[in-house]
VOVOTI-944199 format. One record per residue: x, y, z negated of N, C-alpha, C in turn; residue in three letters. Coordinates in steps of 0.2 Angstrom, whole numbers, plus 5000, padded with zeros to 4 digits. Each point is the difference from the previous one (the first is absolute). Example, Ala and Ser with C-alpha at 12.3 -4.5 7.8 and 13.67 -1.06 7.14 Angstrom:
BEGIN
506649724961499650065000500450065000ala
499850055004500450064999499650054997ser
END
This chain:
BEGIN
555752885413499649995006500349955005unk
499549965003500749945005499750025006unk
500550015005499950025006499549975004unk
500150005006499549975004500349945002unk
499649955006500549925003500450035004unk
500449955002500450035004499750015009unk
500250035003499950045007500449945004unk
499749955005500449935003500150055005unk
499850045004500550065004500949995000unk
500350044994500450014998500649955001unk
500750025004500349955001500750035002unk
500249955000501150025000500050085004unk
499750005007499850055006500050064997unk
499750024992499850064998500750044997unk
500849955000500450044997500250025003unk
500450084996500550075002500449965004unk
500450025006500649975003500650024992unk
500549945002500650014995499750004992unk
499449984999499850014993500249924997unk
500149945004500449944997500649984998unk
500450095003500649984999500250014991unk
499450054996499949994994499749944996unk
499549985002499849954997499449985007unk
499849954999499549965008499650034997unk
499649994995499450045000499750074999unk
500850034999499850075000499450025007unk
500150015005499850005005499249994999unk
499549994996499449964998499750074996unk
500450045000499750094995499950045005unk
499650015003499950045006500150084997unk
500250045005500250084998499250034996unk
499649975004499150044998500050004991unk
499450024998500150034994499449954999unk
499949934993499449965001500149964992unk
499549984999500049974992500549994997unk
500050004995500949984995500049925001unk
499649975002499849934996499749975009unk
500249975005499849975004500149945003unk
499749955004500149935002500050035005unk
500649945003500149985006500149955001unk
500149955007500149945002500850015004unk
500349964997500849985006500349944997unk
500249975006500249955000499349934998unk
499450005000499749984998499750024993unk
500650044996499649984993499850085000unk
499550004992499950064999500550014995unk
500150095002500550054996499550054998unk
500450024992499750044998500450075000unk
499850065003500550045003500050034991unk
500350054998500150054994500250075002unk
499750065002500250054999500050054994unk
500850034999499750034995500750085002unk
499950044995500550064999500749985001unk
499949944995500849984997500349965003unk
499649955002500249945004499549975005unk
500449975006499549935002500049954998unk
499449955002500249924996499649965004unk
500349935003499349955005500049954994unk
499649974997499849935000499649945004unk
500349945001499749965003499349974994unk
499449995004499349954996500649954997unk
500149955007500449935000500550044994unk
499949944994500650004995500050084997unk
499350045000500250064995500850045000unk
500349985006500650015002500150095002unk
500450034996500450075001500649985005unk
499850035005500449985007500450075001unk
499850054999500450065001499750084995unk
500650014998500050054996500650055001unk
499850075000500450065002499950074996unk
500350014996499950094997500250035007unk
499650054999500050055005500950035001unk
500250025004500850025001500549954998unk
499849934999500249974998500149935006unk
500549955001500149955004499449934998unk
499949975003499449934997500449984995unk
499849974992500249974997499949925002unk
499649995003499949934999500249975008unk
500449945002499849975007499749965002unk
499850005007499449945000500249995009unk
499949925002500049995005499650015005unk
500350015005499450045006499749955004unk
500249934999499449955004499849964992unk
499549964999499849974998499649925001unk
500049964997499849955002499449994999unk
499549945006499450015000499649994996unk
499850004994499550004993500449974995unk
500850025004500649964991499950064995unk
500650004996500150064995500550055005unk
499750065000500550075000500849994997unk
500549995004500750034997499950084999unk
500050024994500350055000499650084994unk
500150024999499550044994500349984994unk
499549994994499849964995499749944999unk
500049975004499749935000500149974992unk
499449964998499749994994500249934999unk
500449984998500149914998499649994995unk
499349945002499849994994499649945001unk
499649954998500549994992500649974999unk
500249965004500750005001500450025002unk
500650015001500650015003500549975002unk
499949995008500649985003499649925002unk
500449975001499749905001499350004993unk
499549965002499849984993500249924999unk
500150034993500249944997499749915001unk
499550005002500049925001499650005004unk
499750045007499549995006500650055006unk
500349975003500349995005499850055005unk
499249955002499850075006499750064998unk
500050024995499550064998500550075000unk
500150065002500250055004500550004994unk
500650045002500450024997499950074998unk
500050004993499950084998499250004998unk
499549954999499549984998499450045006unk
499450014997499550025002499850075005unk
500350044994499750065000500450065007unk
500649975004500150065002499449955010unk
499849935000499450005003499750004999unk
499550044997499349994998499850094999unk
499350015004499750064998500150064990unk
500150035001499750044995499650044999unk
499850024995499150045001500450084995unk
499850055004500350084998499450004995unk
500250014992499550024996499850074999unk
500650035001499850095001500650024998unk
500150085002500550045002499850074995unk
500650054998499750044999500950045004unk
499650064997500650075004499950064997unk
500650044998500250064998500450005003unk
500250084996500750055004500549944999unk
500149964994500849974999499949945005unk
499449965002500249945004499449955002unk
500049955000499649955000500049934998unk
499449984996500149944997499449955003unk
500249945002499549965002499949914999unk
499749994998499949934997499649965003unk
500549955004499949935004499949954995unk
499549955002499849944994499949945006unk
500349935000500049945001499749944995unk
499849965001499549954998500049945002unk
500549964996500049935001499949964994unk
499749935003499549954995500050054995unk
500449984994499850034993500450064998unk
500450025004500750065001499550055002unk
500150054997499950075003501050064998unk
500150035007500350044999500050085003unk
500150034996500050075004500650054999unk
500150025006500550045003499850085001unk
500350034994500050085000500550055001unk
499950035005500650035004499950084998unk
500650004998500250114997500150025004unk
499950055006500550045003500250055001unk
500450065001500050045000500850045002unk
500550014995500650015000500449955000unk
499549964996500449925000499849965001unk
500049924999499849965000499849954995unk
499549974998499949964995499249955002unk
500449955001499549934999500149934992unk
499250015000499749974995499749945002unk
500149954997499749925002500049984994unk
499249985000499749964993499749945004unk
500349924997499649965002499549974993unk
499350004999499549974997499949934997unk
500049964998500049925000499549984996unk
499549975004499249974997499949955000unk
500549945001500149945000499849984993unk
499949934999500149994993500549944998unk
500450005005500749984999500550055002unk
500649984996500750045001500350015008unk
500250045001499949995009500850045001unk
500649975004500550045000499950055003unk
500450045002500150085004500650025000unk
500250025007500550035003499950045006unk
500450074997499750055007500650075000unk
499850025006500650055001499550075005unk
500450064998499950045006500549995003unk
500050005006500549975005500250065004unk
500350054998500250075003500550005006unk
499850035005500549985006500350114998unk
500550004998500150055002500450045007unk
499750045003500250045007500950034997unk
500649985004500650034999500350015007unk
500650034999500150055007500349925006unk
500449954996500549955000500049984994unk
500249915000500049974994500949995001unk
500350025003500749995002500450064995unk
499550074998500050064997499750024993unk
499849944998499550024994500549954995unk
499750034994500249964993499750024995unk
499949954994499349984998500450004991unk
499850074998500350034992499749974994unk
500149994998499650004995500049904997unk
500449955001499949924998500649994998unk
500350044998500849994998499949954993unk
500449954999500049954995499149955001unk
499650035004499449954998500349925003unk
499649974997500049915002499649995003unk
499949955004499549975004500149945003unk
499549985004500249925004499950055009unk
500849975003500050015008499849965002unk
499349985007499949965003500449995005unk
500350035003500349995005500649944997unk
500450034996500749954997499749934997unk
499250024996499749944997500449984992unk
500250094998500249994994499850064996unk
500350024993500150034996500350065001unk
499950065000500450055001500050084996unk
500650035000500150064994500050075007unk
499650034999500450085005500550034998unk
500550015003500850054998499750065003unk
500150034997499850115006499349985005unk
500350045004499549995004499749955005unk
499650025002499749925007499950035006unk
500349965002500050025009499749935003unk
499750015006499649955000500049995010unk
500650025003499949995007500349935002unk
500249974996500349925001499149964998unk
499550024999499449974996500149984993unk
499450004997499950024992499249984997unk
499949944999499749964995499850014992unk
500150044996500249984995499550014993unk
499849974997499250024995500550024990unk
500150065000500250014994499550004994unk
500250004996499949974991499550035000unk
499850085001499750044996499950065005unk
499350064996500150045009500550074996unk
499850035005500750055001499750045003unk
500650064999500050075005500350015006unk
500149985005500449985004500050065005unk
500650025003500050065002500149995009unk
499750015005500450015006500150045001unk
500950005002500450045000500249995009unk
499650055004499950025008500450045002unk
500650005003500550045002500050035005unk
499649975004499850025008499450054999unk
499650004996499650034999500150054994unk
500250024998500350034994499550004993unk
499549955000499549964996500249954995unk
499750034992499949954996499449984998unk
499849925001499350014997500149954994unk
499750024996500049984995499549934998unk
500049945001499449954999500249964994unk
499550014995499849974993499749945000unk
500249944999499949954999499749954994unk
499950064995499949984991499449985000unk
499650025005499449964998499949925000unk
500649975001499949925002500749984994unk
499949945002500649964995500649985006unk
499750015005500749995005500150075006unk
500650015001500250055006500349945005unk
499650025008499949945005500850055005unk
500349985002500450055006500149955005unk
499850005008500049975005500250045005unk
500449945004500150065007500249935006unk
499749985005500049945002501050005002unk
500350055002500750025002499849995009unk
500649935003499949995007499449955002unk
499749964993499549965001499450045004unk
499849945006499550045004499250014996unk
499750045001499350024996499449985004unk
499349955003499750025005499750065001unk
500050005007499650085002500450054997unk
500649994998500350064998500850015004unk
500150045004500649985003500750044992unk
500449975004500750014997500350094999unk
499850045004500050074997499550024997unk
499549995001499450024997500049954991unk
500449964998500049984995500650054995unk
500550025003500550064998499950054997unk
499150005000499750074998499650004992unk
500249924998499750004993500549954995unk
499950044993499949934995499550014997unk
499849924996499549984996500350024993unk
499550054997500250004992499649974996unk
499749954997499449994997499849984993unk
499550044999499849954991499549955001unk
500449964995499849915000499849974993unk
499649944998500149974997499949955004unk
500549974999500249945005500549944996unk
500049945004500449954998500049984992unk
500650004995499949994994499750064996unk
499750065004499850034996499350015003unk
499949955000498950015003499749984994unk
499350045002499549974995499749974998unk
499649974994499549954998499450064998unk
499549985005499450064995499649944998unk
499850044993499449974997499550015001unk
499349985000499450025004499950064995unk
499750065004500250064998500550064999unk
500549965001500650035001500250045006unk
500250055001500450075005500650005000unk
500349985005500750015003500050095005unk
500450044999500350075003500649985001unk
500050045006500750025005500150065003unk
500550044999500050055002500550045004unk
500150045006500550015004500150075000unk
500450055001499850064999500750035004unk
500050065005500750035001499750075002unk
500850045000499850044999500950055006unk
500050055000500750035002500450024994unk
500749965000500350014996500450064999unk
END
């Protein structure tokens, strides 16, 4: 069953005092007791609220974007910045790279990180039980169709299917772009990529991981293959665990002291990006008819 439009009422005004020190949009769940599944407007876009037993959860329209998700008695998994640019892409959530990834390859002006995390998407339907909620976002470009299926419940698990109806071979590359919520990046360390390979952006070469990754000097780096990567939150006394295997690359990003726009310098201290990718030498060629899957999942370790 899909909720109703969203209520243009609704706006920053309505949050809890102190509920941004958790995450900006906590504050957008009002105490009253009201659908599991509701719209709102903030910041000009529409959010799709989630209430459930086990967790809450907001998605943006713009970009099918998972902006915040929280198990009950539990800290936000995800960060997201508290201002926004005016009809750019959201920093922050699960932003959807797609179809390409990063620069595209031969058109200069066309956005970084492709289409999809600007562009509307249309809620095909939701369902709910005691365990959680699943709901399925679909996008629609020229001859691309992709659709974005979200598990929620204890954990977390996102599903990206892109479609190809072209009658020619069409590259592809895409990532879910996970901003993870940590106490400090100056405090955290990243388990789990001991001996993987990969290319560093930042150095513009080749690179092996020894032990572990710390990432408060900044960290670039797109590994071979995906992973189980563990954040290991000292300040928080939190493991979460994010699974990377649905892609052919594990993405880890942390801008360090490089400035972010609209994001100040302590408010950046609050995440790393873990992400699954097919990306760079490992992106795809579909064939007309052909399906490409990605998939992202975490959980507490």
């Amino acid at each position: 069953m899909l909720p109703a439009k969203p209520r243009r009422s609704t706006s920053a005004s309505t949050t809890r005092p102190g509920a941004a020190a958790e995450h900006p949009l906590a504050g957008l769940f009002v105490s009253c007791a009201g659908p599991a599944l509701r719209w709102v407007t903030h910041q000009e876009r529409e959010l799709l609220l989630v209430e459930h037993a086990r967790f809450q959860a907001i998605f943006s329209r713009q970009g099918g974007q998972l902006l915040h998700f929280q198990p009950r008695g539990q800290r936000p998994w995800l960060w997201c910045a508290s201002r926004w640019p005016r009809g750019g892409a959201i920093r922050g959530g699960v932003p959807v790279c797609w179809p390409w990834f990063g620069r595209h390859p031969s058109e200069s002006g066309w956005p970084s990180h492709g289409w999809a995390r600007l562009s509307d998407w249309q809620l095909l339907g939701s369902e709910a039980d005691e365990r959680g909620v699943r709901l399925s976002w679909q996008l629609q470009l020229c001859d691309w169709t992709v659709t974005l299926e979200a598990d929620l419940g204890e954990q977390m698990h996102l599903r990206l299917c892109t479609s190809h109806q072209d009658s020619e071979p069409c590259q592809l590359s895409h990532a879910l772009h996970a901003y993870w919520r940590i106490s400090d990046v100056a405090r955290v360390a990243l388990l789990g990529l001991d001996g993987a390979q990969g290319y560093d952006l930042l150095k513009r070469g080749n690179c092996q991981q020894r032990g572990e990754l710390r990432m408060e000097d900044g960290c670039h780096q797109i590994f071979d293959h995906g992973a189980r990567v563990q954040i290991q939150d000292l300040a928080w006394q939190r493991r979460l665990l994010v699974d990377t295997r649905g892609g052919a690359n594990s993405v880890v990003w942390h801008p360090g002291s490089r400035p972010l726009t609209d994001v100040s310098w302590r408010e950046a201290l609050g995440f790393v990006c873990i992400q699954a990718a097919s990306c760079r030498a490992d992106s795809l060629t579909l064939k007309p008819g052909e399906e490409a899957l990605l998939e992202l999942k975490a959980r507490l370790g």
